[in-house]
Structures are given as structure tokens and as C-alpha cells.
C-alpha positions, 0 to 999 in steps of 0.5 A: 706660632709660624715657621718661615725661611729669610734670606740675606741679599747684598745689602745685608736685608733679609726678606722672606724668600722660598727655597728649592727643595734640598732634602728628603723632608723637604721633598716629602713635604713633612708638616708639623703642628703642636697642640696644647693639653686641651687640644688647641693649636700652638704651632702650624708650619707652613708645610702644613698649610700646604697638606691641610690648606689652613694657614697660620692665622686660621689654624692657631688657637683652634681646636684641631679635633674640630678643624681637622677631623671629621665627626665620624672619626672625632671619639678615636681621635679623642681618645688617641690624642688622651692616651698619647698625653697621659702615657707618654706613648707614641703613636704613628700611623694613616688617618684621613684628615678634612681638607679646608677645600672640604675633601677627605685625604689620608695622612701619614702621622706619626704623633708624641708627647711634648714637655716643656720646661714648665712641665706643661704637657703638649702633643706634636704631630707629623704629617706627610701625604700618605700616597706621597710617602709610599711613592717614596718608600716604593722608590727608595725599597726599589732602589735598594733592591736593584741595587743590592741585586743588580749585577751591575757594580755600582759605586758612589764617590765623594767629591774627592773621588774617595769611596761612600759605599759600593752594592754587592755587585762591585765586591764580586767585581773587583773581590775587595768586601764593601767596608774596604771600600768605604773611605779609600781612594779610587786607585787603590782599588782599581785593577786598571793599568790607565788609572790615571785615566779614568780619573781624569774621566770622572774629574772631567764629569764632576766639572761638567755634570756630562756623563760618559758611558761605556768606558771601556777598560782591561785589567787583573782583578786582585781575585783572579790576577792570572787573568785578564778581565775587561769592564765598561765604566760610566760615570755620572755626577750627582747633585742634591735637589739644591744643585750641589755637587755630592760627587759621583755615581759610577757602574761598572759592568763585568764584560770579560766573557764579551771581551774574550769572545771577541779576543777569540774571533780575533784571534781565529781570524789572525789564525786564518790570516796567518795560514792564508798568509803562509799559502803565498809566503812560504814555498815561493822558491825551490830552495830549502834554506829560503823556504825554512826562513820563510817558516820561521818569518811567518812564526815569528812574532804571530805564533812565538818570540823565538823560532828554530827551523832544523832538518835532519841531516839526513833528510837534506842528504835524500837519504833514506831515514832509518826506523826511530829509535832513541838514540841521537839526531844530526840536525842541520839548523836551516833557520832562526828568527827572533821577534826581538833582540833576546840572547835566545839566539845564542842558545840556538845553532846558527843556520848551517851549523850541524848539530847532534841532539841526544835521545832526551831531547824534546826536539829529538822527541818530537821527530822520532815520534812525529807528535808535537811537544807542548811544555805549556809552562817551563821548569828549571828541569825542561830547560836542559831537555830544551837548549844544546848545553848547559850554556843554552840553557842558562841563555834560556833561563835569562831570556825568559824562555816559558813556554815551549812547542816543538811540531814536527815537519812531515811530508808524504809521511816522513819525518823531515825535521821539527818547528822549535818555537819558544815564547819569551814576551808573550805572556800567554803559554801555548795552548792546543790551539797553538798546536793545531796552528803550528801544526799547519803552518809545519805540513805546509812548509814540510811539503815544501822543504821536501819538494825543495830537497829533491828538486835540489837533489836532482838539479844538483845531479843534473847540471854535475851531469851537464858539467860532465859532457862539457870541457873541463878545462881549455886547451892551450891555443895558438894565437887564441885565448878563450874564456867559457862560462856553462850557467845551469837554469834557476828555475829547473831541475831538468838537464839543458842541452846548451854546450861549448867545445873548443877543438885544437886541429891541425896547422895551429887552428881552432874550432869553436863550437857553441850549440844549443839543444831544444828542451831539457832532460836526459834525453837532451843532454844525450843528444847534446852529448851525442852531437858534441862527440860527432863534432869533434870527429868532424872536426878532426877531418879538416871539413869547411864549417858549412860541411860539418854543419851538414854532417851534424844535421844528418844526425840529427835528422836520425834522433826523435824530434829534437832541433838543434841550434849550432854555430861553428866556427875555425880560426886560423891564427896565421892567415888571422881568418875566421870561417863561421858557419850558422845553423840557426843560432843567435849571431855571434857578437864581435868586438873589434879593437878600437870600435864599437861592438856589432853582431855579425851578419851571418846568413841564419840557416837552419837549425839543425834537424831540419835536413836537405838544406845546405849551410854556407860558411862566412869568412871574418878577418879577427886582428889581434885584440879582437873579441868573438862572443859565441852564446845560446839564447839563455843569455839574452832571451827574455819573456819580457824584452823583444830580442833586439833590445836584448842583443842591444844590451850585449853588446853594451856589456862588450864596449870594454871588451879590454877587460881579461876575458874571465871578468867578461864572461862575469860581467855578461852572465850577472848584467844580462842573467836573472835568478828565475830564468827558465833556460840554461846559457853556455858562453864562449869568448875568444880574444885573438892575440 
């Protein structure tokens, strides 16, 4: 009796054909043969022939005692294969069997009694190579061991990407037990927002049989949904020894502590961005509103959604701050920055507007104990400690407001103001990390907030003291109408020594003055304040413009190491004269109705200061209409321009000199003036009428 596989082609022939291994047996190469009561074979497979080496025709109907046993064993077999007919039991176990080729080699049987419907009795025997079957058995005891070990999940997946059973590894993984696994789809499972994706991956592998590994993906377990977690998937496709697709194999390993160490490194290095950004971003300007919006810029989106900036009223008002207590605080909001349209804004004060904040505040907390205030996760019951009124706080509590920083702004070891800063997007609550940042971030804009407070303080005092020394309004002329401009530098503190004066004398006449004091302080405007009276004493004395430069360049002689720049200048409306005197200044520019703008030729003399050098006085014939611009340097002088392309650009401005005189002083300071020029300008125009 033999056993042999056919196979049908195209015309419906069968013929004998040998088939790839398609299942365990099969790989096993499991051998079956039967014998009767007398011990003769009936049966031979023909994967015995290739275990034992006898083929059908030589092995049936021979004794198999005597084919395949060797003497030595002959009397245990006989009497195994007598008790396993006569008892029914089974026996199973490693024999060694002789080879046709005459060798000797084990295999594993497992024999059992035979009945057929006759009642005659038979014995079945089951034979595999012993080694083979322990390299199986190792292999499959290893493989159950690694995989129910294995820190790796791992899933195996039907060809319609449903569950067929997953290690102890993949239930730790994502906290779902393995028979709720077993039979469900892929997605229910899976914490992944991109799903949709990593089953178009592993449709992609079960077509083409190419794996694809460390797929990264980020999601919230069921077991921990608080949390973000990150896993690297690969997927593989399987197939039977035949080639068919049994479907697939997918491991998945838990990398979350990677992906947070590297979240962190990332995160650190943003921190330190963001503080190395803040060192060139924030303080650009000695202005204390522009470097509170550089703060909040900074803040906002990296450190929170929503950002305040507010001063103590009177920190700005350079008052000396009285001990905390618990009573209230004015505030002046400097700033507000959004991340993105929220109606948080609304609940915060709009930059300028002065509010009182009482003792239970956290912001008011947070200055009057100089310590940041952390509300990691906001309540109903923080929100009206945070907002200003009860509107803000329903305002807060629809913007989703859930996490709350307040860091105080501290310079030089006073309490300037606080950092508000609230989370609404981000999802992450501020942490003490946060706190250090802020912290930074805040020293470094309090610094900066306080050098700008005081430079405001003393340049507002200064340039009210320089406004003082100047004429506060112009006297009515004769013949003459003037127009004055006094502009303080933008980027000092420090008092100039520009000035102007216009001087009625005697017969209708008119002196104009404008000078210039080399350096800035107290005491240049002194001296500037000093020389402007001896003008106007001079003045009055009737002296030739040359005279009175004299004059006032002995007094200067007298004070410590200061020059001085001047022009004056007398006009007399009835003989339509000009006489200019020049004492090193820039040349006045003159517009003549009707023609194009130039500088007048005036000798340049000395500046004043310099002594023993006489000044020489220039006659100008002014018609009515006619324009005199008198101007320091700070009007036209550049750290970038040669001077005679800026005299140029003057008198391009004058080409309209018709305009009303207020409109050209105007139209001058805003065309030729930048915000960061270092000097000061004092201009004076006169229109002869």
C-alpha cells in the first residue's frame, strides 16, 4: 500500500508531481507504516522510504522486525509491539532504526493499535528523525520563550489585519489583556492619531512582502492617557513554506523614555535659544514700553499662549517703593501678546491703562513677595484671583486658560513689576522648569525696564531743562516771521548745548541767534544758558555781528574746555539787510523767492573759544518772501553721509520754500532726522515779509 500526491494541469491530466513543504509534517518529514498482527508491513509511505531508505515494493510484506530492527534490539521490540496489540496501549518514544545503507539511526516513534471493520487488529507506527524533531522542538520551546519574554511586543495579524494573538509584551504596551485582542481590528486598538497610516503601511507589506521597520509613532495609551508615549513599529508579512500569505507579524517597541529624553534635549535647547535670543532681543532700546513688548514677544508662543507685562505705577513714576504689604497695587499694563486670537485678551488691561489690583491677587502676590506664582493647573476658584473682574474671569474660563506663571521683575533688588503669563493651547501645565525660564527671561527684561525707566526720567528732566533755557514763545517782529524747532537727541539722556534765540532791538530790528555747545550735560546747557544771556545783553548794546561774536568768544575763553559754534545774525526790515556773523557754524541756507536754494557763502571763522581771532561780518540783501534757515549740525550731520551730500539733501527740502513756516521746520526735522541720532538740533527759520 503506497501513498502519492497527483496534481491536475490544463488539460485535466493528472500526474505524479512533489509538492513544497507546506506544513509542519511536511517539514518534519513524518513517515507512517502499519503492520499487520503478524508483524508483516501493510502500509509504507513514502516519507518512510526517505527516513528508513526502503521503498514500497521492498518493504511490504516483509517482516519489519527483521527489515528494520537490529538483532540486538529484536526481543524489546517483539515484545512492545505484542503488548501494544494485546492491550491497546500506546507507546511512543526514541528507538534506533537500521538504514537500507546499513547505518544505525534514532527515531522518534510514537506506535498505536489498529482496528478495522473486521475486527482484525493492526499496529501504526510514527516516525520522524529524532535530531530533526528536537531542532524543532528547540526551536519552537525558543521561540515561545522569546516571545512570551521578549520586551519587544509582538502581534501576529490575519490577512484582513484582525488580531491572532499578541505576547505579554504587547498587553503591557498598550494595557489591552491578549484575548481582547484576539479577533479585533488593528484600529480599535491602537493609540495612534495616524492610524490611518500605519495601516496603509502594513497593507503596503502584505502586497509586497518588503518589510518596514522602525516606524516611528506618538500616542496615549489607554493605560496612561495623561501622557504621551512613542513606539517604533515594523512590520513584516508571512507566508507558509507554499508562499501563501498568512498575513502579518508586527513588533513593537516601547521607546517613550527615548522620545522624552530627547524631547527634553530638545526642549533645553529651545530654553537656551530662547534666553540667547532674549540677550539681543529684548533691551534694543531705552524705552520702557518697547522693551516690555520685546518681553512679551519673546514669551509668546515659546513659554505661554498669553502674556502680560505690567509695571508698578510707581516704579515708572521713579518713586521710591514703600515696604510690601497686603494692601493694593497700581499697575500700568506695558504689554499684551497673544500666540493666537483668544478673548484672554480681553480680560487682561490694554497696555497704558492703569489698574488697581487688590492684596488677594496672585500678580499682586507675586510683586509684594518678589517670588514667582505657579498654579500648575487652574480651578474655578484661581480664576478670580487671576483675572480683573468678574467679567475676565468668565473671559478666562472660555479661553481655556489652565495653567498660570506669575514671575516678578526684579532689578537691582527692587520689585519692578510681574511676567503674567497663562497657558491656553499648549496642553502642558507649567512646571519648575518653566519657572526657572521665566525667570530668566524676567531679570533679564527687569534690568532693562529699569535702566529705561531712569534714562526716561533723566532725559525727560534734561531736555525740560534745555526746553527751559530756550524761548518759550516768539516775539512779535517787524517785517519778519519766524518759525523754531528745539528736537532733544534720541538716543541720550544727557542735556545738549544747541540753542536759538530771537532778540527784537531797537529801529524794528531783529537778531537771530542759533549756536551750538560742544558736548552734553549740565554743564553744557550752563554754558549754553550763560552765552545765550551775554547774547542778549550784547545785543541790546546795537554792536556789528562780528563785535558781539568777539565778545562772546572772551567768555568763553573764561570757562573750562568748552567750543562753541554760533551764528548771528541782524536784520533790518527798512533797509531789507541782513548782516551775518559766523563763528565756525554750519552755513545758514537761504531761499530766494523764485530761485533755487543755496548756502551762503560766509567766511567760516573760528568757533568761539578759541580767542585773539577777529570775525568778519557779511551783508545779505533778504526781499520779501525770502527764506533764512539757521540749524546746528544735528540737523544735517550723519555717521554715515559726507556732509556735502547732507547739505545737498537740505536744501532739497527748501525747494518749496512757500509752504507756512511751521510746516518746513516739520518737513526738515522728520526728512533729515533719524530716531537713533546721537545729537541734538535747534532750528530757526525767518521769512522776510
Amino acid at each position: 500500500m503506497t501513498a502519492e500526491s497527483t496534481q491536475s494541469d490544463s488539460a485535466g491530466s493528472l500526474e505524479p508531481a512533489r509538492s513544497r513543504p507546506t506544513g509542519l509534517l511536511d517539514v518534519l518529514n513524518v513517515g507512517a507504516l502499519v503492520l499487520d498482527a503478524d508483524g508483516r508491513i501493510v502500509f509504507w509511505t513514502p516519507q518512510a522510504e526517505e527516513l528508513i531508505g526502503y521503498t514500497a515494493e521492498e518493504a511490504l510484506g516483509k517482516y519489519a522486525a527483521r527489515l528494520i530492527i537490529h538483532p540486538e534490539h529484536m526481543q524489546s521490540v517483539t515484545e512492545l509491539f505484542a503488548d501494544v496489540l494485546e492491550t491497546g496501549r500506546s507507546w511512543a518514544g526514541a528507538f534506533p532504526i537500521r538504514h537500507k545503507d546499513g547505518s544505525t539511526r534514532l527515531m522518534e516513534f510514537r506506535n498505536m493499535r489498529l482496528l478495522d471493520d473486521l475486527g482484525d487488529v493492526y499496529a501504526l507506527g510514527i516516525a520522524a528523525d529524532h535530531t530533526l524533531l528536537q531542532r524543532v522542538e528547540t526551536d519552537l520551546a525558543l521561540c515561545e520563550q522569546l516571545i512570551n519574554q521578549s520586551p519587544i511586543g509582538l502581534a501576529l495579524m490575519d490577512p484582513d489585519l484582525r488580531y491572532l494573538m499578541v505576547n505579554p509584551a504587547l498587553e503591557r504596551i498598550d494595557g489591552i489583556p491578549a484575548e481582547d485582542h484576539v479577533g479585533r481590528h488593528l484600529r480599535e486598538t491602537l493609540p495612534f492619531p495616524d492610524v490611518d497610516t500605519v495601516e496603509s503601511a502594513l497593507r503596503q507589506v502584505l502586497t509586497t512582502g518588503t518589510p518596514l521597520l522602525d516606524q516611528y509613532h506618538v500616542g496615549r495609551p489607554p493605560s496612561d492617557p495623561d501622557h504621551e508615549h512613542a513606539w517604533s513599529l515594523s512590520f513584516y508579512r508571512l507566508e507558509d513554506p507554499g508562499g501563501r500569505i498568512l498575513g502579518a507579524a508586527v513588533s513593537v517597541v516601547d521607546v517613550t523614555e527615548r522620545h522624552r529624553a530627547a524631547a527634553e534635549a530638545d526642549r533645553a535647547r529651545r530654553r537656551l535659544a530662547l534666553v540667547a535670543s532674549a540677550s539681543t532681543r529684548v533691551g534694543t532700546t531705552l524705552e520702557v514700553e518697547q522693551t516690555a513688548r520685546e518681553l512679551a514677544d519673546i514669551a509668546a508662543p515659546e513659554l505661554a499662549d498669553v502674556v502680560a507685562v505690567d509695571v508698578l505705577d510707581s516704579v515708572l513714576a521713579c518713586r521710591r517703593k514703600r515696604r510690601p504689604d497686603n494692601g493694593p497695587e497700581f499697575f500700568r499694563a506695558l504689554a499684551l501678546k497673544a500666540s493666537h486670537p483668544t478673548v484672554a485678551l480681553r480680560a487682561a488691561d490694554p497696555p497704558g491703562d492703569l489698574a488697581t489690583y487688590e492684596g488677594d491677587r496672585l500678580v499682586t502676590l507675586c510683586v509684594h513677595t518678589g517670588r514667582p506664582v505657579l498654579v500648575r493647573h487652574v480651578g474655578e476658584h484661581d480664576l478670580p484671583r487671576i483675572a480683573r473682574d468678574a467679567e475676565g474671569t468668565a473671559l478666562l474660563a472660555q479661553a481655556g486658560v489652565h495653567s498660570y506663571l506669575a514671575v516678578p521683575l526684579i532689578a537691582h533688588g527692587e520689585v519692578l513689576g510681574a511676567l503674567d503669563l497663562k497657558r491656553t493651547r499648549n496642553p502642558l501645565p507649567f512646571d519648575e522648569d518653566d519657572v526657572v525660564l521665566a525667570g530668566e527671561l524676567a531679570t533679564r527684561a527687569a534690568v532693562a525696564i529699569d535702566n529705561a525707566r531712569w534714562f526716561q526720567s533723566v532725559r525727560n528732566t534734561a531736555v525740560t531743562l534745555q526746553r527751559s533755557l530756550l524761548p518759550q514763545h516768539p516775539p512779535r517782529l517787524t517785517g519778519l516771521e519766524v518759525a523754531s524747532r528745539y528736537q532733544p537727541a534720541q538716543a541720550t539722556s544727557e542735556v545738549g548745548g544747541d540753542w536759538y534765540d530771537v532778540i527784537p532791538l531797537a529801529d524794528d530790528r531783529t537778531a537771530l541767534v542759533v549756536g551750538d555747545v560742544m558736548g552734553n550735560g549740565i554743564d553744557a546747557a550752563a554754558t549754553m544758558g550763560r552765552l545765550r544771556t551775554a547774547t542778549c545783553a550784547y545785543a541790546d548794546l546795537d554792536l556789528d555781528p562780528g563785535d558781539v561774536l568777539q565778545h562772546l568768544d572772551k567768555i568763553t575763553c573764561d570757562l573750562e574746555h568748552y567750543i562753541v559754534t554760533c551764528i548771528y545774525a541782524v536784520y533790518d526790515p527798512h533797509s531789507r539787510q541782513c548782516r551775518i556773523a559766523n563763528a565756525g557754524h554750519m552755513p545758514p541756507a537761504l531761499v530766494r523767492s523764485g530761485a533755487a536754494p543755496e548756502l551762503l557763502d560766509l567766511p567760516p571763522g573760528a568757533p568761539l573759544g578759541v580767542g585773539g581771532i577777529p570775525f568778519g561780518t557779511t551783508t545779505v540783501e533778504l526781499n520779501p518772501d525770502d527764506l533764512l534757515v539757521l540749524y546746528t549740525d544735528g540737523l544735517v550731520e550723519t555717521r554715515l553721509h559726507p556732509i556735502d551730500d547732507r547739505l545737498n539733501v537740505l536744501l532739497s527740502f527748501l525747494d518749496e520754500a512757500d509752504r507756512p513756516l511751521e510746516e518746513i521746520c516739520d518737513l526738515l526735522l522728520y526728512g533729515l532726522r533719524n530716531s537713533d541720532d546721537h545729537d541734538d538740533v535747534a532750528l530757526l527759520i525767518a521769512r522776510a515779509k
